[in-house]
Every structure is written in C-alpha cells, then in structure tokens.
Legacy VTK file of the C-alpha trace (Angstrom):
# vtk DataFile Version 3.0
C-alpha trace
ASCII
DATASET POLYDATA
POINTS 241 float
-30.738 78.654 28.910
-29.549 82.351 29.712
-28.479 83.316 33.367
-28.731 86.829 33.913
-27.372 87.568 37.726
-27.685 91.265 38.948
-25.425 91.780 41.588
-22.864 94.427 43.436
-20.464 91.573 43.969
-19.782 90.102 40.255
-16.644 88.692 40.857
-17.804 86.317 43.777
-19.018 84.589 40.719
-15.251 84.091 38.350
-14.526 81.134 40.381
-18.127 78.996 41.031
-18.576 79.499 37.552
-15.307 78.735 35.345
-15.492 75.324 37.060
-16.399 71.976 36.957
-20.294 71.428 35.548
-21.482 75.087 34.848
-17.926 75.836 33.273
-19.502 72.762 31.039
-22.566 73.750 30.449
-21.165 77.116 29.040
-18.109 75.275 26.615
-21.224 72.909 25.082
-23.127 76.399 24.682
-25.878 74.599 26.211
-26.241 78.204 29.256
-25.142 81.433 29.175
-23.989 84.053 31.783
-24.537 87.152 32.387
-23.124 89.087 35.276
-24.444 92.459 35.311
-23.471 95.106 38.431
-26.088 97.401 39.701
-24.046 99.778 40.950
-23.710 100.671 37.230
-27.653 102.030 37.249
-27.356 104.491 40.078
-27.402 108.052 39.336
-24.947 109.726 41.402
-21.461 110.589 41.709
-21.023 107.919 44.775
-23.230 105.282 42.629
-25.352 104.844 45.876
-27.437 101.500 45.442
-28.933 101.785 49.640
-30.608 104.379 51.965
-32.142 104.254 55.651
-35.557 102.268 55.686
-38.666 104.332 55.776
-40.050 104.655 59.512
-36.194 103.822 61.191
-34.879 100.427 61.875
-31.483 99.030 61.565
-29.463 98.290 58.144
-30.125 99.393 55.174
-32.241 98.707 52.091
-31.575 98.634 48.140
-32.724 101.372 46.327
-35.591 101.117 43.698
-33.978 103.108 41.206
-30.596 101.930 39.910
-32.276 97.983 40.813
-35.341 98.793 38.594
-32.889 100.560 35.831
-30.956 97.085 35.667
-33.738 94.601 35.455
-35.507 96.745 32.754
-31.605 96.893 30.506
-31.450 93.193 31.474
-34.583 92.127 29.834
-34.423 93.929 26.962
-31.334 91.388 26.554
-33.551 88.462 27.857
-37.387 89.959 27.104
-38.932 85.920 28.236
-37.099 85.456 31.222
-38.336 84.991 34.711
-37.514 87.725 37.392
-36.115 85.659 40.723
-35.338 87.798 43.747
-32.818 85.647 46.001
-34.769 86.240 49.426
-35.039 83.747 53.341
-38.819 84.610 52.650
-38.815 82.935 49.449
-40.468 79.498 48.303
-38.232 76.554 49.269
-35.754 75.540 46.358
-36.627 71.881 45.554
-35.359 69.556 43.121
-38.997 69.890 41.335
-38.731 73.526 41.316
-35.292 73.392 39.889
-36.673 70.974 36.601
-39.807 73.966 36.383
-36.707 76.408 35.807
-34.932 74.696 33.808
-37.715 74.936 31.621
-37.588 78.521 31.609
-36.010 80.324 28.617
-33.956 82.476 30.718
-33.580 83.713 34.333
-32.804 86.982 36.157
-31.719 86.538 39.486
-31.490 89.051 41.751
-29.111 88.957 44.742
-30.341 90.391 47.520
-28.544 92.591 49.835
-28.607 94.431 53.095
-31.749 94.318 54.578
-33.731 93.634 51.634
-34.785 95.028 48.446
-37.253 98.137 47.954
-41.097 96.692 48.028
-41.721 98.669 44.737
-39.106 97.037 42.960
-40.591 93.363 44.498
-44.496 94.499 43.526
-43.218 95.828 39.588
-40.484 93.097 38.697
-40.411 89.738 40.465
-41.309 86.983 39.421
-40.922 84.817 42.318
-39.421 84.626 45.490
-36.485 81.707 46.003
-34.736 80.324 49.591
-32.490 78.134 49.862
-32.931 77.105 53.106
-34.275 78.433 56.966
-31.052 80.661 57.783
-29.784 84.293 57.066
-26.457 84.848 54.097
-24.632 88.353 54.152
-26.009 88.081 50.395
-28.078 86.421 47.825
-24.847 85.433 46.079
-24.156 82.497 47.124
-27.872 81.618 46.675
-28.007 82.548 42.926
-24.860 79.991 42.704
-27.258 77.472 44.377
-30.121 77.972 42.047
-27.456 77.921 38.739
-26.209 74.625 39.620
-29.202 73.231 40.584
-30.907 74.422 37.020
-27.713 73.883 35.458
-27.360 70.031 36.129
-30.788 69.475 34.462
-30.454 71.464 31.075
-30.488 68.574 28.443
-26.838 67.781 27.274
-25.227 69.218 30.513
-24.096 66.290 32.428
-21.910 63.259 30.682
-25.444 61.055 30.664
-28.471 62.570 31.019
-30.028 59.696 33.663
-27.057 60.681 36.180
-29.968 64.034 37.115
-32.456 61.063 36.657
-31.101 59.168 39.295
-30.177 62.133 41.646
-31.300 62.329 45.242
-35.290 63.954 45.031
-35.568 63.000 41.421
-38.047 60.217 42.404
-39.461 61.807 45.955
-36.745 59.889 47.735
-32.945 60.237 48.842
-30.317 58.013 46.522
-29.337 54.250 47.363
-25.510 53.998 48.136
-23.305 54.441 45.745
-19.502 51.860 45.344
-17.242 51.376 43.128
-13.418 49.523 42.509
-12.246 48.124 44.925
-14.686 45.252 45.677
-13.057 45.436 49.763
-11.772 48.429 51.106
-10.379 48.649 55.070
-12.805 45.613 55.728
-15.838 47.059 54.091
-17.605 44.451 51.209
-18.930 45.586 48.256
-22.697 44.223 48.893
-23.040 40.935 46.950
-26.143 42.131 44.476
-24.139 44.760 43.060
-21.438 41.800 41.670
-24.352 39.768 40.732
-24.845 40.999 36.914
-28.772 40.796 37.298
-30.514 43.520 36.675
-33.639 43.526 38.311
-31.889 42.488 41.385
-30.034 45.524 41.581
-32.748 47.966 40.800
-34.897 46.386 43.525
-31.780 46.306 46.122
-31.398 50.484 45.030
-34.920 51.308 45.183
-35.401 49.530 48.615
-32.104 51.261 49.985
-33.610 54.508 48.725
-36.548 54.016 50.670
-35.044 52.742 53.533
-32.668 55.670 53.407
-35.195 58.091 53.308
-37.405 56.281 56.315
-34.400 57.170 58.701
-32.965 60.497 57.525
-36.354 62.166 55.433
-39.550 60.429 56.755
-41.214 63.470 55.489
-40.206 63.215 51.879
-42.443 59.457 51.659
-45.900 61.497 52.595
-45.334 62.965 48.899
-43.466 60.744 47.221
-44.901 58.539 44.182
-44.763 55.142 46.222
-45.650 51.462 44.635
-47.799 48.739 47.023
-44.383 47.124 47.102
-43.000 50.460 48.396
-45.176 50.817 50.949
-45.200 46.921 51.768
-41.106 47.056 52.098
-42.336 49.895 54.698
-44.247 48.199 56.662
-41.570 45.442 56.776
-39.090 48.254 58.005
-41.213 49.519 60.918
-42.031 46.050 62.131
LINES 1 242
241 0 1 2 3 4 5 6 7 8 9 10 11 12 13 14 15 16 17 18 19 20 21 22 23 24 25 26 27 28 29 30 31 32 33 34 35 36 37 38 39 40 41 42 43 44 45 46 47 48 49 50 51 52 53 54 55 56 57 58 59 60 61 62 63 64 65 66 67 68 69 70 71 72 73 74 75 76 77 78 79 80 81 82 83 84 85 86 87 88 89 90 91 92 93 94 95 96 97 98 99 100 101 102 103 104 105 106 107 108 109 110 111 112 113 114 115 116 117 118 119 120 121 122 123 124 125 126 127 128 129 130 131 132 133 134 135 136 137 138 139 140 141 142 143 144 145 146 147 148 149 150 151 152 153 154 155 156 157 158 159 160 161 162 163 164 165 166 167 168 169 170 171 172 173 174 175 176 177 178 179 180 181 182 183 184 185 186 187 188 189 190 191 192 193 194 195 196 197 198 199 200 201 202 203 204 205 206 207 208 209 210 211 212 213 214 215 216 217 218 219 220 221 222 223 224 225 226 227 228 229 230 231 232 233 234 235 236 237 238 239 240
C-alpha cells in the first residue's frame, strides 16, 4: 500500500509516522510514504499556494494551479491510486470505509487548508471526500494521520496477529468487550471469573454479550446496522427488561 500525502506542512508528519504501528508497517515494507509539499508546484517567486475567494468572504482558498500540478506529478508515481481530499464535508470515516481503502493500491490524500480547496481542482481530481468527525481542524493534517492509521492497522501483515483488527471496536458493528490482564486483583477490582475459567465458548459468549451490552449504553445506534444473531437480539431484550 502507497501513501502519497500532499501537504504545505510535511514535517507535522516525521513524528506520527516514525512511530509505533505505521513506523511498522513501513520496516515490514508492507506501506509506503510519500510526503510531497505543494508549495513546490507554484509558479512564482513567493511560491503562493492561496488567493482571496471569488465574490469576497473571509480566509483564503488554495489555488488550483500548483494543487493540480502536484496531484498530476504524484500519480504519475502512483497512476491506480485513489484521490482523497481531507474535508468536514466529507463522508464519515468508518471502520468499514477504512477495510474499502485498505484495499486500494495506493492513496493520495490531500490536506486541506484555509478555507478550502479550489472547486476545479475538487470537480477534475478527487476521488472522494473524507471527515473525520462533526468539528473544524486548522488543517487536514492531522486528518490524513487519522485515515493512515486507520488503513494502516488493516494492511495484511501489519499488526503482530492479524485477528487483533478482527477483534477491534466496529469490526463486527459493535464496540469491544473489556479487555484484563495480570494481575487477577488489582486495588479491589476481580478479574471476572469466566475469563479464569479455560472454556472457550464461555468466554466468547461472556465477550460478545459485553460487546453488545456495551454498545446498548454508549452506541445504541451502531445495533440498527449491526449483523445481530436471535440470541443477540434475545440478550437485548433481556437488557431492556
């Protein structure tokens, strides 16, 4: 999988990105990175990358030429990739959209600044439109970050054991069962008895119906799409009554 990230702030990247499971992902040659700054496309003396919006307004927006001269060098690098514009009016990033991109055989992410990016640029080159969430950033920085690790983490080989994504929170439409480990008491607090038990099937039915029960108090609105069993929805009922 090949990351291509066009930004004007590359090095709000050198730290995310020489660490922990993307740092990994890169060693196993299992991704690739590309950090690539606009401000190397513009045309000028001053390498201007923004101008005044059409029709007044405040801020400023991203110019379509040096943006449009970068994608276009970009995917002659990465011809197959998808074109991702980092935008709050983009589709919500999910944990189903992040296994549809890590499908992809590349990605170009563009980071969004100011007030936005030229339409033109938007109409000829993207792809798709990506949020991370129902607020406003300074940038679409830390959002491509977001969207890396998220894709990352499901690239076969990544991760120590491939079922630790399998198991994630959202994997199955629900939030994750709790998680213990060593010591079996800690400050009062028991281990709960099914996890010392050594069977099984015990423990997978204690996790599922802590998952669901999880998600019933802090996500009721992930179980209207989420692949539930009769016994699911039976263990349900039992919760509300």
């Amino acid at each position: 999988m090949k990351f291509d990230i066009l930004t004007l702030f590359p090095e709000m990247f050198r730290g995310p990105f020489d660490e922990s499971i993307i740092r990994r992902g890169q060693d196993k040659g299992l991704i690739q990175i590309g950090l690539h700054q606009i401000r190397d496309f513009a045309t000028n003396k001053h390498q201007t990358v923004d101008d005044s919006p059409y029709g007044g307004g405040a801020g400023m927006v991203m110019k379509p030429e040096p943006l449009a001269a970068c994608i276009e060098a970009t995917r002659q690098q990465n011809p197959h990739a998808l074109v991702l514009l980092t935008s709050p009016k983009g589709v919500p990033l999910t944990h189903q959209l992040a296994v549809d991109l890590a499908a992809k055989p590349g990605l170009i992410i563009i980071c969004g600044r100011y007030e936005g990016i030229d339409e033109r640029v938007h109409q000829l080159f993207v792809d798709l439109e990506v949020s991370i969430g129902d607020y406003v950033l300074s940038g679409g920085e830390l959002a491509a970050m977001v969207v890396v690790d998220a894709v990352t983490r499901l690239v076969p080989g990544v991760l120590g054991s491939d079922e630790s994504a399998a198991t994630d929170s959202f994997s199955d439409g629900l939030l994750e069962y709790p998680q213990y480990t060593r010591p079996p008491e800690f400050n009062g607090l028991q281990v709960p008895e099914v996890l010392l038990s050594g069977n099984h099937a015990l423990i997978a039915q204690w996790r599922r119906q802590q998952a669901l029960q999880r998600t019933a108090a802090q996500r009721p609105d992930l179980l209207r799409t989420a692949p539930l069993t009769e016994r699911d929805r039976a263990y349900l009922a039992q919760l509300q009554q």
